[in-house]
C-alpha positions in Angstrom: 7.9 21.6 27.7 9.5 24.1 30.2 11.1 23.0 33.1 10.3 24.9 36.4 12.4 24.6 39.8 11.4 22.1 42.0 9.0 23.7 44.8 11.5 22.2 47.7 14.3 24.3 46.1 11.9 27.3 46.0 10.9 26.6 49.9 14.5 26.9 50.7 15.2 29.9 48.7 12.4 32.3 49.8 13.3 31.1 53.5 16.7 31.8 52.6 16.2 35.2 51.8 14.1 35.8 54.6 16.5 34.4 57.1 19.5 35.8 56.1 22.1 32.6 56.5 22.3 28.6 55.7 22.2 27.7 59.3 18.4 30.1 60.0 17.0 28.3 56.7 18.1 24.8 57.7 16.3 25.6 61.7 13.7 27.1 59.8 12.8 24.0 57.4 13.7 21.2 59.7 17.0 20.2 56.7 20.3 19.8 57.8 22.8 22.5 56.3 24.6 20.6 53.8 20.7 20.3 52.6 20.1 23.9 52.3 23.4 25.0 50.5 22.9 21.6 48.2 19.5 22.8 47.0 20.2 27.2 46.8 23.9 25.5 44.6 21.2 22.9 42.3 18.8 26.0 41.9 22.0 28.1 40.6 22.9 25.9 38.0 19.2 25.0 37.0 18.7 29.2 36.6 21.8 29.3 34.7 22.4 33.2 36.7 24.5 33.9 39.5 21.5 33.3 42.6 24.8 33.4 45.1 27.8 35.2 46.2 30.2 34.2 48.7 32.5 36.4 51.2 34.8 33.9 52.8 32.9 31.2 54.1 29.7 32.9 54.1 27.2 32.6 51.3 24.5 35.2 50.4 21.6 36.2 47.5 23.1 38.0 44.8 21.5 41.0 43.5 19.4 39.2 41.0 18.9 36.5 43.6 17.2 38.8 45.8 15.3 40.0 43.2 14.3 36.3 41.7 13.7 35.6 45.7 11.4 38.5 45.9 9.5 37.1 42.7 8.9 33.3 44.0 7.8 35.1 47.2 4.8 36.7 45.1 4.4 33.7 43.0 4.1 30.9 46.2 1.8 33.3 47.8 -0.7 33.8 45.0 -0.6 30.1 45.0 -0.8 30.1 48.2 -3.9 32.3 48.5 -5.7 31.0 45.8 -5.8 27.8 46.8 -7.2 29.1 50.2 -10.3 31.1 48.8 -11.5 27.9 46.8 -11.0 25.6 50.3 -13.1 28.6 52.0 -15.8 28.5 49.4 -16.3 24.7 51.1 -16.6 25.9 54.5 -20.4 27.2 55.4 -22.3 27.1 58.5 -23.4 29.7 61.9 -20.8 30.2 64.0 -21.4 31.8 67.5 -18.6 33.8 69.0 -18.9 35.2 72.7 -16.5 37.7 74.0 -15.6 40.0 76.7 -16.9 43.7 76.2 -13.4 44.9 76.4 -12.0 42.8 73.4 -15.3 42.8 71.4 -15.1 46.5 71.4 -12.0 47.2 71.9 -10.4 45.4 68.8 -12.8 42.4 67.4 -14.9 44.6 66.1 -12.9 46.6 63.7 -11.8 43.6 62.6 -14.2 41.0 62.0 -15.5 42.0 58.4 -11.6 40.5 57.3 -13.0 37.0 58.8 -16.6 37.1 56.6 -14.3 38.1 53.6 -12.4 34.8 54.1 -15.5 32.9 55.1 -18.3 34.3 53.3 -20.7 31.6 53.7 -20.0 31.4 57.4 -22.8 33.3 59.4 -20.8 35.0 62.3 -22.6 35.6 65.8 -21.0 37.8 68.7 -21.9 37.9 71.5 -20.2 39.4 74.5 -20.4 38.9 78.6 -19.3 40.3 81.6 -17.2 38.4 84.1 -16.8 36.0 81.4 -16.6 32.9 83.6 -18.7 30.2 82.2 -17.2 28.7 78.8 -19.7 25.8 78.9 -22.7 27.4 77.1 -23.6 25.0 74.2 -25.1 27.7 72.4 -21.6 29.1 72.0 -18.8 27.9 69.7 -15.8 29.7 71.2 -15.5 32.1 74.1 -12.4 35.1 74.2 -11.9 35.1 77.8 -9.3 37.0 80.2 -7.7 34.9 82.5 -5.0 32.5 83.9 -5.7 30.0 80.6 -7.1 27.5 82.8 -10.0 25.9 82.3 -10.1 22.7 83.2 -11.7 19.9 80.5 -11.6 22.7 77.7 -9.4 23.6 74.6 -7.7 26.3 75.7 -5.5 28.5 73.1 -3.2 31.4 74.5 -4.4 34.2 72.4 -2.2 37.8 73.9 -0.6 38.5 76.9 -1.3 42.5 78.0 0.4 45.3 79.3 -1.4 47.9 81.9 -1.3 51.6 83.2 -3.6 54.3 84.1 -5.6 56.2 80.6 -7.4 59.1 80.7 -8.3 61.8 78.1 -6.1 64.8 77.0 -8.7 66.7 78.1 -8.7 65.2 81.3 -5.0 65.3 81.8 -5.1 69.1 80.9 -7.6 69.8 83.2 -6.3 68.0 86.5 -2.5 69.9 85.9 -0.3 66.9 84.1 -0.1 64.6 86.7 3.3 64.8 87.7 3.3 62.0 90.3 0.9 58.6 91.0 0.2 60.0 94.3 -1.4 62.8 91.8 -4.6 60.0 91.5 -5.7 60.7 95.0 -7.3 63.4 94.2 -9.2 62.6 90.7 -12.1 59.7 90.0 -10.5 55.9 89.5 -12.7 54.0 86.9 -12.7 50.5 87.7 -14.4 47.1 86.1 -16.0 45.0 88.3 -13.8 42.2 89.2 -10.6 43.9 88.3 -9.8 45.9 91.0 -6.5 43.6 92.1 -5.0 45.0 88.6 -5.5 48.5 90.0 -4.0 47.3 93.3 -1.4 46.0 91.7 -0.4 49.2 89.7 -0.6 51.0 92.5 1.8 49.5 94.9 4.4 49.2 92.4 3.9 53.2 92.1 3.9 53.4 95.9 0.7 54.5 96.2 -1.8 53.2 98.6 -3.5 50.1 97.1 -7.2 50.7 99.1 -7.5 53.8 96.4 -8.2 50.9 93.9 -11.7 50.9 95.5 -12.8 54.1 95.6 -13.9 56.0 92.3 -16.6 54.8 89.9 -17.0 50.8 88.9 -18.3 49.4 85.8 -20.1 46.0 84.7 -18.4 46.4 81.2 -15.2 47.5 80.1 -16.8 49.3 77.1 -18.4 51.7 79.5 -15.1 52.0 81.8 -12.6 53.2 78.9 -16.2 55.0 77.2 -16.0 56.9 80.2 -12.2 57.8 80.3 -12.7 58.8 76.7 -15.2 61.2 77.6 -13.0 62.8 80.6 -14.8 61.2 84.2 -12.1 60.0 85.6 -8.4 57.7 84.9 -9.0 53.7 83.7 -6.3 51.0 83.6 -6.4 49.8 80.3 -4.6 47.4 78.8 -2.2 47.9 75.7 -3.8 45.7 73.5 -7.6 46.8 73.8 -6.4 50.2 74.6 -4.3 50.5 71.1 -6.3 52.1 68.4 -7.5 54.9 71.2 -4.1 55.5 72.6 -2.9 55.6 68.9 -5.5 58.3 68.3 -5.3 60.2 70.9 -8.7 59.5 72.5 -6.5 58.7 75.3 -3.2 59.4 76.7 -1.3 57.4 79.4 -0.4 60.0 82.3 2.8 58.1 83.2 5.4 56.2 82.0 5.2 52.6 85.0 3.9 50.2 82.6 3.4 46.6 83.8 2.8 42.9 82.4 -1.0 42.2 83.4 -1.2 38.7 85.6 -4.1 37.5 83.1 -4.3 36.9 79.1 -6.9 36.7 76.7 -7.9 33.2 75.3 -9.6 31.2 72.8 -11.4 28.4 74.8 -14.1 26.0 73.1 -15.3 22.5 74.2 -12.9 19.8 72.6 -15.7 18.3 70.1 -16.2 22.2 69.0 -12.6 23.0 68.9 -12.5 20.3 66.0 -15.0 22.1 64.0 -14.4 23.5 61.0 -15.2 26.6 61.6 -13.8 27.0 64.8 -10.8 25.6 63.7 -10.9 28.4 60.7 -11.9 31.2 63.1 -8.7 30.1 65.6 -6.2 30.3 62.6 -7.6 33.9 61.5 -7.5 36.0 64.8 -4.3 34.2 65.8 -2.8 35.4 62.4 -4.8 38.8 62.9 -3.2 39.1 66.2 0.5 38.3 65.1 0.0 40.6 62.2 -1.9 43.7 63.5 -0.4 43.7 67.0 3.3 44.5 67.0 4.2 44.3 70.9 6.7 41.8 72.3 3.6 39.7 73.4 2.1 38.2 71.0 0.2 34.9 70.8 
C-alpha cells in the first residue's frame, strides 16, 4: 500500500508557499511556528527530496518544492471542488433575490449564470427596487441594498464599499471641450438618482464647486436609466467604481477628472435571520462574496 502525506502537512505546505515565510503560515493556520517548520522538516524526509533550502536563518521552497507545492495546490483543489459540486447537487429550491437597479444591472447580471452553474437545481428570482428601503418583504429571500449597513433586527452582511466621481461619454467629453476644471459642470446637464443627490453635494464641495448644482440637471427613479443616459451622451452621472467598472473599462464611459472619493454608503446583503439560515441563502452569500473578492480588485473589498 502507498503511503501519501498526511493532509495537515499538505495544509501547511501549500500555505507555505503561498505566504512566503514560517511566521505568515503559522498566522495563517492558527499553529505556532515550531509547528509549521516541524511539519514542512517531517514532509522532507517522508518525500525523500530536498522540499527546503535555508539562507541563514531563514527557510524557503526549493525549486522542486515549489514545484511539488504547485502540484498539491491543483490536487487539494480538485478535491476541493469535487466535493463541492456533489454537496450542490443536494441543494434545490426558489430562491428570490431583490436588488437595487444599479447593482442588478450594473454587475449581478453579468454574473449570475456562475451562481445556476453551481446551484443548478436552485430556481433563481431577481428582482430589483428603487429606494431600496424595505428589507421586510417575505416574498423576498435577500435584498442587495446601499446604505449605512444598518438595519436594525436583520442579518446584515457588508458586501463592497464604493468609490465616486462624475462619468460621462467620450462623446460627451469631446463635445463639451475636455473639461478642464469642475467648475466646467456649470454649464453641461448633471444626471442624478433620486435620493442621491447628497453624494453629488458631496463631490462637489470637495471640488469647490457650488453644492446647490447637485439639484439642477435631470433626476432619475433608477440608476440603470441615470448611467443609460450618460452612456448615451445627456449629460455627466456620479457613478460609482464598482457598478461603473465594466463601462469605464470599456470605454462606454470616461471619468472627466481625476477627485475621486470614498462614497458614505456600501452595498449589503441583508435577509431576515430565519432566511439568513437557509440553505440557499447561505449558498448565495458565500458565492457573490467570493465573486466580489475575486472579480473586483479595488482596495475595498467585502
Amino acid at each position: 500500500m502507498k503511503h501519501y502525506p498526511s493532509i495537515q502537512a499538505l495544509r501547511v505546505l501549500t500555505s507555505f508557499a503561498r505566504t512566503g515565510s514560517v511566521e505568515g503560515t503559522a498566522n495563517e493556520l492558527f499553529q505556532t511556528r515550531s509547528a509549521v517548520t516541524y511539519q514542512l522538516r517531517l514532509l522532507e524526509r517522508e518525500l525523500n527530496f530536498p522540499l527546503l533550502c535555508r539562507t541563514g536563518t531563514r527557510m524557503a521552497l526549493s525549486a522542486e518544492g515549489l514545484a511539488y507545492a504547485h502540484d498539491v495546490r491543483q490536487a487539494l483543489n480538485t478535491i476541493s471542488g469535487s466535493a463541492q459540486r456533489y454537496a450542490n447537487k443536494s441543494l434545490s429550491g426558489t430562491l428570490t433575490i431583490c436588488s437595487t437597479p444599479g447593482f442588478a444591472g450594473g454587475w449581478l447580471c453579468s454574473r449570475i449564470a456562475r451562481f445556476n452553474e453551481a446551484y443548478p437545481d436552485v430556481k433563481i428570482i431577481l428582482k430589483t427596487q428603487t429606494l431600496l428601503e424595505n428589507v421586510a418583504n417575505e416574498d423576498v429571500d435577500a435584498f442587495i441594498t446601499f446604505g449605512n449597513g444598518h438595519w436594525p433586527e436583520m442579518s446584515v452582511s457588508h458586501l463592497v464599499d464604493i468609490r465616486i466621481s462624475p462619468v460621462c461619454s467620450p462623446v460627451f467629453l469631446h463635445q463639451h471641450g475636455m473639461f478642464k476644471d469642475p467648475k466646467d459642470l456649470n454649464s453641461v446637464p448633471l444626471l442624478n438618482i433620486l435620493g442621491d443627490e447628497t453624494d453629488w453635494e458631496i463631490w462637489l464641495t470637495a471640488a469647490g464647486v457650488d453644492p446647490f448644482l447637485a439639484h439642477r440637471g435631470i433626476t432619475f427613479h433608477d440608476g440603470n436609466l441615470c448611467f443609460n443616459a450618460a452612456v448615451y451622451s445627456q449629460g455627466v452621472a456620479l457613478g460609482d467604481h464598482f457598478t461603473c467598472r465594466a463601462a469605464l473599462e470599456s470605454g462606454l464611459l470616461v471619468m472627466p477628472f481625476e477627485l475621486v472619493l470614498r462614497g458614505r454608503r456600501s452595498y449589503y446583503l441583508v435577509s431576515s435571520p430565519a432566511k439568513a439560515e437557509t440553505p440557499t441563502v447561505g449558498a448565495f452569500s458565500s458565492w457573490i462574496k467570493a465573486e466580489i473578492v475575486v472579480r473586483h480588485t479595488d482596495d475595498e473589498v467585502a
